[in-house]
C-alpha positions in Angstrom: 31.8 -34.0 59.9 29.3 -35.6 57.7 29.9 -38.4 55.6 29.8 -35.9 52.2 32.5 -34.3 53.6 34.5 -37.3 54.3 33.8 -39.3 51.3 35.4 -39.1 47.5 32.8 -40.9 44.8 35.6 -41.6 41.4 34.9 -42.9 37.9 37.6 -43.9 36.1 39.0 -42.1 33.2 39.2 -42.9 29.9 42.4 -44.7 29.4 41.0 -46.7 32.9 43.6 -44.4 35.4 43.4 -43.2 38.8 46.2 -40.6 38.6 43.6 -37.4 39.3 42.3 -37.8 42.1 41.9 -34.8 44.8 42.8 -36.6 48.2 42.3 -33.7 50.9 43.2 -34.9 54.4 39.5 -34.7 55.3 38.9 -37.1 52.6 38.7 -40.9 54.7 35.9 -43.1 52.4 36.5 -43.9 48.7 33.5 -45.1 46.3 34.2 -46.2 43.0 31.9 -46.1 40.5 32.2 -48.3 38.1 28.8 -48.5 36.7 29.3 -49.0 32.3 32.7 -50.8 33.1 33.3 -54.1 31.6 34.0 -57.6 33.3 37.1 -57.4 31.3 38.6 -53.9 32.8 37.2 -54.9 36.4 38.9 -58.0 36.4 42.3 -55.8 35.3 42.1 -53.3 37.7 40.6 -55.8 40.6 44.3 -56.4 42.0 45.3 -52.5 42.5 41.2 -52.2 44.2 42.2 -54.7 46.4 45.7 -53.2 47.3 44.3 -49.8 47.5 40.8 -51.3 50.3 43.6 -53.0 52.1 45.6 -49.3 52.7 41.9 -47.1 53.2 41.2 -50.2 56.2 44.6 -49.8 57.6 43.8 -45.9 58.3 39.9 -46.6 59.6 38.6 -45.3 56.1 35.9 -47.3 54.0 36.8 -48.3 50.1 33.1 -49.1 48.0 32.8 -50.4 44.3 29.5 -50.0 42.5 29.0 -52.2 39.6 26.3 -54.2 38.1 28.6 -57.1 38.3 30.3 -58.9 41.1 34.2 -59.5 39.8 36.0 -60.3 43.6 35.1 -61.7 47.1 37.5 -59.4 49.2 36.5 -56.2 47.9 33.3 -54.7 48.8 31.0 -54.4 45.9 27.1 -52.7 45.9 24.7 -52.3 42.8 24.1 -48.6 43.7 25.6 -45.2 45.0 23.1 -45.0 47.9 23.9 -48.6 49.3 27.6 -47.5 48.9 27.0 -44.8 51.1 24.8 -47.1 53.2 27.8 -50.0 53.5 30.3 -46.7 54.7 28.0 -45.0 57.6 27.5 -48.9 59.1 31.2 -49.5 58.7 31.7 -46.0 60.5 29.0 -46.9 63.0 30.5 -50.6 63.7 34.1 -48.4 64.3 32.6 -46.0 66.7 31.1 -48.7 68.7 34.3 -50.9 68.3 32.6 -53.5 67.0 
């Protein structure tokens, strides 16, 4: 299965809610994009992110923010939709091999 297949990229909606998304059980890598977010919403929603990466490790799946703007240390955080998808197939790589 490719990573396309196996990856769901989300924005958050307007009232800054998660509550919409379409999880399929092929579904194992989350990307965030939360490119035009403020510092002020990122830092609100930072402790859920972290909850939510902590469950998607857990289960051998990959959890990716993009934003301009770095807002945490534990949470995995790229300038751009392509290095998200870069950071997921190393991370799948590094499982496979067991590193």
């Amino acid at each position: 299965m490719n990573l396309q297949e196996t990856t769901l990229v989300f924005k958050l909606g307007e009232d800054n809610n998660l509550s919409d998304l379409k999880i399929t059980s092929e579904i194992k890598h989350f990307i965030a994009d939360l490119r035009g977010v403020t510092p002020e919403v990122a830092e609100n929603i930072k402790d859920k992110f972290i909850i939510f990466a902590n469950s998607i490790s857990k289960m051998n799946g990959s959890f990716v923010i993009v934003c301009e703007f770095s807002f945490d240390e534990e949470l995995t955080i790229v300038p751009t939709l392509q290095e998200a998808y870069d950071y997921i197939e190393m991370d799948e790589m590094e499982r496979q091999l067991e590193l």
